[in-house]
MDAnalysis code that builds the backbone (N, CA, C; Angstrom):
import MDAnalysis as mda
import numpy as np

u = mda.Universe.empty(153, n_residues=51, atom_resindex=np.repeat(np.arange(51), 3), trajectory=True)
u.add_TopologyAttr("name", ["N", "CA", "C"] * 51)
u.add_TopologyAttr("resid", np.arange(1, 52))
u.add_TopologyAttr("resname", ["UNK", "UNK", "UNK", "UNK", "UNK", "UNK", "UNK", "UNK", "UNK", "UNK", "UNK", "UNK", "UNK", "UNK", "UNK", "UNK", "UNK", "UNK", "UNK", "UNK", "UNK", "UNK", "UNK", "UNK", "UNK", "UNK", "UNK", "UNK", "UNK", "UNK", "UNK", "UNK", "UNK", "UNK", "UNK", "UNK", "UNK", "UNK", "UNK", "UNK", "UNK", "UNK", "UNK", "UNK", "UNK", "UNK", "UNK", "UNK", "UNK", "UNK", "UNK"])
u.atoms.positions = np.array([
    [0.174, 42.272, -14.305],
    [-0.253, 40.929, -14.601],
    [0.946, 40.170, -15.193],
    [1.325, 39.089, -14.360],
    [2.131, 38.243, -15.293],
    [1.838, 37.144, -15.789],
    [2.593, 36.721, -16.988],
    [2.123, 35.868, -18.008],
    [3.551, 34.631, -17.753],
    [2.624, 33.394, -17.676],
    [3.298, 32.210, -17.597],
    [3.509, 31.900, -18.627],
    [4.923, 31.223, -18.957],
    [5.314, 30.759, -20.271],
    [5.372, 28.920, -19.981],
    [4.846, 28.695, -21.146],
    [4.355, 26.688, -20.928],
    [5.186, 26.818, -22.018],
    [6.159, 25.599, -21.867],
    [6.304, 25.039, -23.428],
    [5.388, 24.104, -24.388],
    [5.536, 24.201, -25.580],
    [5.194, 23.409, -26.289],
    [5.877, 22.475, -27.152],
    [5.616, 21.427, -27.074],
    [6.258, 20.229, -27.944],
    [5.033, 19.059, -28.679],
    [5.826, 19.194, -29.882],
    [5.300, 17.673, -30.614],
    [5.033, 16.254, -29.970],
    [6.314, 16.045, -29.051],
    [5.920, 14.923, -28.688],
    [4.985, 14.632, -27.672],
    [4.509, 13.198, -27.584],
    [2.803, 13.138, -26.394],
    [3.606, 13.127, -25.200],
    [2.875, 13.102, -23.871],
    [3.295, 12.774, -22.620],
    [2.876, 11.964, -22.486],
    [3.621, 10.996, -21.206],
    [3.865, 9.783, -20.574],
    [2.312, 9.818, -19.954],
    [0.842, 8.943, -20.532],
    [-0.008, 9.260, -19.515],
    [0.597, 8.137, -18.195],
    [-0.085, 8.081, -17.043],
    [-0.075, 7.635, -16.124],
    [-1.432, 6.297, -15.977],
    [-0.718, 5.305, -16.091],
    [-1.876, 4.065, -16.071],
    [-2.100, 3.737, -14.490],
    [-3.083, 4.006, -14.388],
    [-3.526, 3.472, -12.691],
    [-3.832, 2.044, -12.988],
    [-2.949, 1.360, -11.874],
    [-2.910, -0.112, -11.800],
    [-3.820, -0.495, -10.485],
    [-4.485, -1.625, -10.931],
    [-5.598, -2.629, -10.088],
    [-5.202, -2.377, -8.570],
    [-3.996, -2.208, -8.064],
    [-3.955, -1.946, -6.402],
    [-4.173, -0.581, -6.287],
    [-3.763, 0.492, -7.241],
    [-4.215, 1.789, -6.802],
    [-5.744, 1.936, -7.120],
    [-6.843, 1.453, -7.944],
    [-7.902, 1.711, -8.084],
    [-8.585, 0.730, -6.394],
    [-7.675, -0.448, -6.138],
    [-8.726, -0.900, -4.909],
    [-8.139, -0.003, -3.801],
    [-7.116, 0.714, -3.328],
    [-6.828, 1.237, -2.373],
    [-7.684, 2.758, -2.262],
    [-7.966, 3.137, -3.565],
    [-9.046, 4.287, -3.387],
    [-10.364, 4.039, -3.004],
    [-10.615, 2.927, -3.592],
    [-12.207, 2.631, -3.274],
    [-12.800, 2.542, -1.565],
    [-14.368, 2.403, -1.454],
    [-14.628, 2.689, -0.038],
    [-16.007, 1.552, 0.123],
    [-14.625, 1.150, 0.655],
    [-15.801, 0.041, 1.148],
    [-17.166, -0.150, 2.036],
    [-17.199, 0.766, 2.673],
    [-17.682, 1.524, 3.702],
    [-19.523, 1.676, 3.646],
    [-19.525, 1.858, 2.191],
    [-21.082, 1.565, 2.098],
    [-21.737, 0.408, 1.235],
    [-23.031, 0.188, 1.529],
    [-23.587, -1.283, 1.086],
    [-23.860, -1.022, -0.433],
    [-23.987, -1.958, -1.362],
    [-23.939, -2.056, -2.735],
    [-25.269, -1.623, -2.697],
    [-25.772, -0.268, -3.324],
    [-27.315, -0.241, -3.675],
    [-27.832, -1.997, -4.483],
    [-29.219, -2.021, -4.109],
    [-29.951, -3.299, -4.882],
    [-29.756, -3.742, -6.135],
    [-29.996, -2.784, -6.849],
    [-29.645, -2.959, -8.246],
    [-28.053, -3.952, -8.883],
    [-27.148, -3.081, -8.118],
    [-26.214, -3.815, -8.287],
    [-25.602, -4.859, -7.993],
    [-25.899, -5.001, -6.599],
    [-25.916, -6.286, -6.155],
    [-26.650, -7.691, -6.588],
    [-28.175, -7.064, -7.335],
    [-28.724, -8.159, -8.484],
    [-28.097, -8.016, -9.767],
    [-27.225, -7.411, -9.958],
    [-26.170, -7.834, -11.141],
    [-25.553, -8.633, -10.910],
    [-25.054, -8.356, -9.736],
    [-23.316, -8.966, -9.228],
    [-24.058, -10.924, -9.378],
    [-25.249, -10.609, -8.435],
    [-25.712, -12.237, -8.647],
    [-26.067, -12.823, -9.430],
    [-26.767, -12.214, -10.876],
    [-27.323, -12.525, -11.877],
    [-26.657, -13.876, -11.909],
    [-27.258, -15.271, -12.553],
    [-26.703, -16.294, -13.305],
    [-25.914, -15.798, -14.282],
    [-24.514, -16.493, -14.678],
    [-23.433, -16.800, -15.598],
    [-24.230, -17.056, -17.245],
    [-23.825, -16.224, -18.373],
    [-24.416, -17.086, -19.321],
    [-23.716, -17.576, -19.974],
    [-22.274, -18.180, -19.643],
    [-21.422, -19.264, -20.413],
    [-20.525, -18.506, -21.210],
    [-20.432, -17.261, -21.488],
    [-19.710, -16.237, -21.981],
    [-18.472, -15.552, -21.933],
    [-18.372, -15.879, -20.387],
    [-17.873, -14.836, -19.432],
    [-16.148, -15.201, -19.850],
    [-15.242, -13.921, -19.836],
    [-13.622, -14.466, -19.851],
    [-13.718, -14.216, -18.471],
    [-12.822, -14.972, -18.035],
    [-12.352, -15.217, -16.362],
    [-10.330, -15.100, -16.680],
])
């Protein structure tokens, strides 16, 4: 059996921020918005909203 050696360090790692074109290039467009959500998506505005 061999045993892998990992280092360890104090300092954090670099996470990886997924940016707005890599989250839409994964997505699948492919199927229809169940109901529910789609009566979100339409709900009336209640004056709140940041844009």
């Amino acid at each position: 059996m061999e045993k892998e050696e990992k280092n360890l360090s104090d300092k954090p790692t670099k996470l990886h921020r997924t940016t707005m074109d890599e989250l839409l290039a994964a997505s699948d467009y492919s199927h229809s918005q169940p109901l529910e959500e789609r009566e979100w998506i339409d709900a009336p505005v209640v004056g709140r909203e940041l844009i």
